[in-house]
Structures are given as C-alpha cells and as structure tokens.
C-alpha positions as CSV (number, residue, x, y, z in Angstrom):
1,X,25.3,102.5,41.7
2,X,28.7,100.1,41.7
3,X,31.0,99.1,44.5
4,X,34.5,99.7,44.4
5,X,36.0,96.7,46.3
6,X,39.7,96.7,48.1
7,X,42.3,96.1,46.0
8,X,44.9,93.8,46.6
9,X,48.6,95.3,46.1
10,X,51.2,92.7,45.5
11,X,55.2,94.1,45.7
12,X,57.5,92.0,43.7
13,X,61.3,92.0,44.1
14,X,63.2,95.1,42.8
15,X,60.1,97.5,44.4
16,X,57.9,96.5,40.9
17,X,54.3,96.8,42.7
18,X,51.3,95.7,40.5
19,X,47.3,96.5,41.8
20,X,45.3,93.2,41.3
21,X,41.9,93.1,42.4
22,X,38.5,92.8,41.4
23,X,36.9,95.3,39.0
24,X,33.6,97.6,39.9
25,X,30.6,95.4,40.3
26,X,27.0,97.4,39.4
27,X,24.9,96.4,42.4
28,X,22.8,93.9,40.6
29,X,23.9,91.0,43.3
30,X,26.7,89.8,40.6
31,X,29.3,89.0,43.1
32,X,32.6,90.6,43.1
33,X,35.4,89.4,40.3
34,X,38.2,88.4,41.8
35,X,40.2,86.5,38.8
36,X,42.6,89.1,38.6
37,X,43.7,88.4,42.2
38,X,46.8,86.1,42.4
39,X,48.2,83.6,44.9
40,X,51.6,84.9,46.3
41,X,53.5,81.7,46.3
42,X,56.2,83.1,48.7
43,X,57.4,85.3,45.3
44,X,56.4,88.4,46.8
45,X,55.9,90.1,49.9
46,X,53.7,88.3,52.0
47,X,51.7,90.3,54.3
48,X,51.1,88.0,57.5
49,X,54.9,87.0,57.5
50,X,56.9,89.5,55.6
51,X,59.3,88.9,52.3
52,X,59.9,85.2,51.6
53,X,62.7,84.2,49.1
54,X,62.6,80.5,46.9
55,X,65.4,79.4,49.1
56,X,63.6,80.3,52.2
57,X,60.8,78.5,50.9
58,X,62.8,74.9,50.1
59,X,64.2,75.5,53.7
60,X,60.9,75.4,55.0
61,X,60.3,72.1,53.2
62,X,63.0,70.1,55.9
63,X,61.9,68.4,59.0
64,X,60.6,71.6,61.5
65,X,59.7,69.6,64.4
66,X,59.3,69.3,67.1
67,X,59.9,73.3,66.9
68,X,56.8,75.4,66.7
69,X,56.2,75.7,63.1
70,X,53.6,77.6,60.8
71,X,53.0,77.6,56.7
72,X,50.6,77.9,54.1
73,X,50.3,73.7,54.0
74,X,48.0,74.0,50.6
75,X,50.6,75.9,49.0
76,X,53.8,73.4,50.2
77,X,52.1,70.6,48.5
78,X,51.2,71.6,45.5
79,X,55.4,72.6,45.6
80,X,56.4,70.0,46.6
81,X,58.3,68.0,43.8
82,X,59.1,64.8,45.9
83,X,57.8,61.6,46.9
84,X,57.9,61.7,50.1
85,X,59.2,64.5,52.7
86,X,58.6,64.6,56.5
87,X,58.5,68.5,57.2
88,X,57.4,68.3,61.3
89,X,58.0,65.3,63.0
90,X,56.8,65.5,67.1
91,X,57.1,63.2,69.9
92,X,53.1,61.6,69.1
93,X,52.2,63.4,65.2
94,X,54.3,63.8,62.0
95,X,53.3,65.4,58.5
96,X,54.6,64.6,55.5
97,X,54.1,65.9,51.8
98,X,53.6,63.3,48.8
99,X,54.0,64.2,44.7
100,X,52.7,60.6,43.4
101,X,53.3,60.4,39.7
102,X,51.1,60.0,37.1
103,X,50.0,56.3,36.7
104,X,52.1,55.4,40.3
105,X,50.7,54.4,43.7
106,X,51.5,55.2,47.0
107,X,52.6,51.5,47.2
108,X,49.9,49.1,49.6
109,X,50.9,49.1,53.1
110,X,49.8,48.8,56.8
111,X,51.1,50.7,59.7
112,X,50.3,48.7,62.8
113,X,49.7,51.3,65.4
114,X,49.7,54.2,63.4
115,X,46.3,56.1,62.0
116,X,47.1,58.0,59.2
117,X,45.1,61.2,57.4
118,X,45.6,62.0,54.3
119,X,44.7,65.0,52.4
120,X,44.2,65.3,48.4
121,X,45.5,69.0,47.2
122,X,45.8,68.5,44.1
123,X,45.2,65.5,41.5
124,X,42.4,62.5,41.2
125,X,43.3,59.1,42.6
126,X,42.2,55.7,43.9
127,X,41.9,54.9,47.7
128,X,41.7,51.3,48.6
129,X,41.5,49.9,51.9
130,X,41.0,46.2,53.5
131,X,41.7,44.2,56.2
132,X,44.2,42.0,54.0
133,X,46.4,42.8,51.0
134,X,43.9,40.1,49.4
135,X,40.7,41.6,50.7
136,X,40.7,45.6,49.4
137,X,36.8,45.6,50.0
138,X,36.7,49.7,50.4
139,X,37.3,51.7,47.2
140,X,36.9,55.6,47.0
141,X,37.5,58.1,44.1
142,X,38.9,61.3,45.2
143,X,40.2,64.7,43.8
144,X,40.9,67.8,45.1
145,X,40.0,68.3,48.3
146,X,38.7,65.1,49.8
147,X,40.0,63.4,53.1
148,X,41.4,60.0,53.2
149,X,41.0,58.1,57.3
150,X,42.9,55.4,57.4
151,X,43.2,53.4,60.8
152,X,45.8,51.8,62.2
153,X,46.5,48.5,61.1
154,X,44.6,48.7,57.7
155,X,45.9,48.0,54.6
156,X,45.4,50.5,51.9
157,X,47.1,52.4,49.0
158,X,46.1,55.7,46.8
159,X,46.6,55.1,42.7
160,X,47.3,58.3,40.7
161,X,44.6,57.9,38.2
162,X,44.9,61.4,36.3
163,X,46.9,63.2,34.4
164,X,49.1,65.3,36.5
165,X,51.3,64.6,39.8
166,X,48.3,63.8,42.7
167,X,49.7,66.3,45.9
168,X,48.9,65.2,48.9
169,X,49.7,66.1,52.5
170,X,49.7,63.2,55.3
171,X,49.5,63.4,58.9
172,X,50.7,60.1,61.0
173,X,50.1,59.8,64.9
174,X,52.3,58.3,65.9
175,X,54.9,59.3,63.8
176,X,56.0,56.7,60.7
177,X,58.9,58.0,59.5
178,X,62.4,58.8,60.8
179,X,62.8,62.4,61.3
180,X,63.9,64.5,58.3
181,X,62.9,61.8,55.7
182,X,63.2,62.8,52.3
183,X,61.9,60.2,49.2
184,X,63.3,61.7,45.7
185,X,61.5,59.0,44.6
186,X,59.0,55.7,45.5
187,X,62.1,53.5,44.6
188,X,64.0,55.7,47.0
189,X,61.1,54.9,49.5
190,X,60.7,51.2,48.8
191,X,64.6,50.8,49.3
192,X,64.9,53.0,52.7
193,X,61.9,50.2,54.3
C-alpha cells in the first residue's frame, strides 16, 4: 500500500509550471521525500501573497517602518548582499539585516540603552560579550539558527569564522540606527558613526 502525498505546483514567469513534490512512499513509516520541493525565493508565484518580481523584492529590502509590514525574514537575509540595512524602523523597535564577510566582525561595540537580538540564518561565527572592551569573559560558537541576547550596555561583537558570508537578522529596541540606513560595507558603517 503507498501514499500519494500533495504535490506542490510552482508557476514560473512566461506560464512554464513545473510539479515538485515528494515521490510515493510504501507505508513502511519512511517519511515522505520532500527534496524535490523547492524554496520560491519570490521567483515565482507565491501563493500567500501573489507574483513577486526581483525588483519588488530589493524594494522590500528599504526601511518599511513604521508602516505595517510582512515578509519571509529567513529568506531576506540570506539575500541580503549588504552590511548593514535597516528594513523597519518604529517609534520603540528596529530590524536590520547583516552579510558579515568571511574573516570580518561585526566590529566591538556597546549600545547604552539599547538591547539588541540577533539572529544567525546563515553562516558560523564568534559571539563575545563583556562588561569592558578589555574584559570579553562570555564566548559562544554559533551557526545556523542560534540566538544571540545582548543587553543594553554590554560590549560584544560576532567574528565570521567560516567560510561563507555569516547572515544575520538584528532586532534593536530602541531603535539604533537612523531610519533607512544602508551599510554597502563595515567601512561604510565605521565612517557613518
């Protein structure tokens, strides 16, 4: 006896539709195989928010806020090609996205009266924290899917340590940066403080 699971139409530009889903499973308790399933990326028709174009996607990486705003955050990180860009900024919260490069650092700073969370997406890296730039007593590995807590007035930095661009997302209360910042690059950054 087999399964037949739902399969998973994706429409491409130009009408081209392609069937990707996972292939009949004999009951066995295997679990369904879904490898053939692929991410939309915005490339395609997307079925919770309709047809999203490249240049609809870069628009949705400028500052939102404070405007109601809603997108697939996992997704606009790993796109995200710059070092720093604030995409909502509110009245008590901003979130930015972060593409450190390989070997860089987020640069070791302290924000007063600002907690910040970070989020890894994509990547490995170093967290250090402290309560001095002399005294970086808490050390973390992370990768993929770990949380960084950072409270205000601690010093701390994140080091690329593997071999790709580390993608992280960042949320600041209150907001850090000056609405509709966007950081090409850290020297960009370092010069714009």
């Amino acid at each position: 006896m087999y399964y037949s699971y739902p399969i998973t139409y994706v429409v491409y530009p130009g009408g081209y539709s392609a069937a990707y889903g996972p292939r009949q499973q004999a009951l066995a308790g295997s679990p369904p195989d879904y490898s053939l399933l692929r991410r939309n990326r915005g490339y395609g028709y997307d079925y919770r928010n309709g047809y999203v174009s490249a240049d609809e996607r870069r628009a949705r990486l400028q500052d939102q806020g404070p405007n109601p705003f809603v997108l697939d955050i996992d997704e606009a990180t790993e796109d995200n090609q710059t070092f720093r860009t604030a995409i909502w900024t509110g009245e008590h919260l901003q979130v930015t996205l972060m593409s450190i490069p390989v070997g860089s650092d987020i640069g070791l700073e302290v924000h007063p009266k600002t907690d910040q969370f970070i989020r890894v997406e994509e990547g490995q890296g170093l967290v250090q924290m402290g309560k001095s730039p002399e005294q970086l007593d808490y050390t973390a590995n992370v990768d993929d899917g770990y949380a960084i807590m950072v409270p205000a007035g601690t010093w701390h930095n994140v080091t690329n340590t593997g071999g790709k661009p580390l993608k992280v997302y960042s949320i600041y209360a209150p907001p850090e940066h000056p609405r509709g910042t966007v950081h090409l690059t850290k020297a960009d950054a370092m010069a714009s403080e």
